[in-house]
VORO-707115 format. One record per residue (C-alpha): chain; y, z, x. Coordinates in steps of 0.001 Angstrom, whole numbers. Each point is the difference from the previous one (the first is absolute). Layout:
<A,<Y,Z,X>>
...
END
This chain:
<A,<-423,-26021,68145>>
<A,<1756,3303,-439>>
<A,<3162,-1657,-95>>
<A,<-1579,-2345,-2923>>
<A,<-1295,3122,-1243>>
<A,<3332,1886,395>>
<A,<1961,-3124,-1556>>
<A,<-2394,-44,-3389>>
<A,<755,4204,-13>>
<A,<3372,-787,-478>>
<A,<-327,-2995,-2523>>
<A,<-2091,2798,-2411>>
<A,<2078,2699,495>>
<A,<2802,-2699,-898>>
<A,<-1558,-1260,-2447>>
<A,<-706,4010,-1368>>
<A,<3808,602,241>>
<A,<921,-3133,-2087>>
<A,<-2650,991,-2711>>
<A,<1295,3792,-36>>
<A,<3735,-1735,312>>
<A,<-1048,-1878,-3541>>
<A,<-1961,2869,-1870>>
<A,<3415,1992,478>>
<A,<2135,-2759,-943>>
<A,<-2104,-709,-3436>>
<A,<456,3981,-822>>
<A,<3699,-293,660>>
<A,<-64,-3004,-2489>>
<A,<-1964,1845,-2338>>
<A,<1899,3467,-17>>
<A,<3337,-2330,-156>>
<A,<-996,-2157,-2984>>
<A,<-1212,3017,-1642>>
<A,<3106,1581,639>>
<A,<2245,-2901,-1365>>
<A,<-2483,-114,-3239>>
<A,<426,3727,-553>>
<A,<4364,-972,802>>
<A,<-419,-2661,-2385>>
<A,<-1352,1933,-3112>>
<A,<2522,3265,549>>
<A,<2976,-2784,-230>>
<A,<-2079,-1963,-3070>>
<A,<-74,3448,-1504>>
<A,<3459,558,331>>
<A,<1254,-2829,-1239>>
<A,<-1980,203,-2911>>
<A,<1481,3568,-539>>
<A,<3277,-1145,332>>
<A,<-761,-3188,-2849>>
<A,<-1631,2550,-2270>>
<A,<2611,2490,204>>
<A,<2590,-2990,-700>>
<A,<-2381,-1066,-3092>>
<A,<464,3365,-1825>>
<A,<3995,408,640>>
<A,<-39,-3287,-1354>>
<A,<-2510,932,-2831>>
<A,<1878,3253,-680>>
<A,<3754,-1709,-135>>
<A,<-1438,-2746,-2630>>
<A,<-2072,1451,-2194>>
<A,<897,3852,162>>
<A,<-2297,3034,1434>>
<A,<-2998,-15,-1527>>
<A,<-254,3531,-223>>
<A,<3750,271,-2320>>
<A,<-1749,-2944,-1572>>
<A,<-3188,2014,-1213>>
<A,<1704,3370,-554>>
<A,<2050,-1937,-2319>>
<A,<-2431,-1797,-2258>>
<A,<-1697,3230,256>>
<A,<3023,1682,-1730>>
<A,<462,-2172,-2648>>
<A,<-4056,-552,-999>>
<A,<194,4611,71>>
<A,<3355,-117,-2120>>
<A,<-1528,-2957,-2807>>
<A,<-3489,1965,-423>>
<A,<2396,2975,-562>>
<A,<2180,-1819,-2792>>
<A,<-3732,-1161,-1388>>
<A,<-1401,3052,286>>
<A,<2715,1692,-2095>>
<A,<610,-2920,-2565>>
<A,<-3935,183,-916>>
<A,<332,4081,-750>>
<A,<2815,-1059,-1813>>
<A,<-710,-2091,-2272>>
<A,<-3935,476,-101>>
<A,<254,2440,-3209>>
<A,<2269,-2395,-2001>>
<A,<-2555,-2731,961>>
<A,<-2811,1821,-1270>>
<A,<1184,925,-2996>>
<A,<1023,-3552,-903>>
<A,<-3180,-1302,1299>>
<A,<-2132,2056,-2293>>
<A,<2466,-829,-3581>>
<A,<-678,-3219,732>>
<A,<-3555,77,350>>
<A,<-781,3196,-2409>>
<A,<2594,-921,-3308>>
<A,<-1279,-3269,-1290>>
<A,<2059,-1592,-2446>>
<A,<-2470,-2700,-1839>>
<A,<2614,-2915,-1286>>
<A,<-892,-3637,-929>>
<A,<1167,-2334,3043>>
<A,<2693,-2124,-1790>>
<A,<-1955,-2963,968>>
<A,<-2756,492,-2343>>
<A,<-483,-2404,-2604>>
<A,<-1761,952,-2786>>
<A,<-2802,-2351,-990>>
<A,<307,-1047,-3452>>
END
């Protein structure tokens, strides 16, 4: 019976050893697969670095920097507000003045398409 008993001792403790064997193995599995997810993403994010950093040398040699781009439409709005700006001031007096003759003298004349009514 002790021998029995003995025998079925050995079978648990086996049987404990394969179970602890398995709970270590699924870790390992777990710590690796996170490990190749977290490997995965760093090269995903690197390649997508690299693309994007392709993209705007590509965007930059076709259209032009944006920032000459804006610093040059920026120029020439400042410079034609400018050439406004002084053309109003001056020609506003001459304006005015011919403006207000042609409202204030009133020259009454018939309209050479009148017709008389006989």
């Amino acid at each position: 019976m002790t021998s029995q008993s003995q025998g079925i001792q050995q079978l648990l403790q086996a049987e404990k050893r394969a179970k602890d064997k398995l709970e270590e193995a699924k870790k390992r599995k777990g710590k690796r697969l996170k490990q190749a997810k977290e490997e995965a993403m760093a090269e995903i994010d690197h390649y997508r670095l690299q693309r994007e950093k392709e993209f705007r040398n590509k965007q930059t040699n076709v259209m032009g920097s944006e920032g000459n781009l804006s610093a040059k439409i920026e120029e020439q709005t400042t410079e034609i507000v400018r050439n406004l700006t002084s053309s109003y001031h001056k020609n506003m007096e001459s304006m005015m003045k011919k403006l207000l003759n042609t409202i204030c003298d009133i020259n009454p004349e018939v309209h050479p398409n009148f017709r008389h009514a006989v």
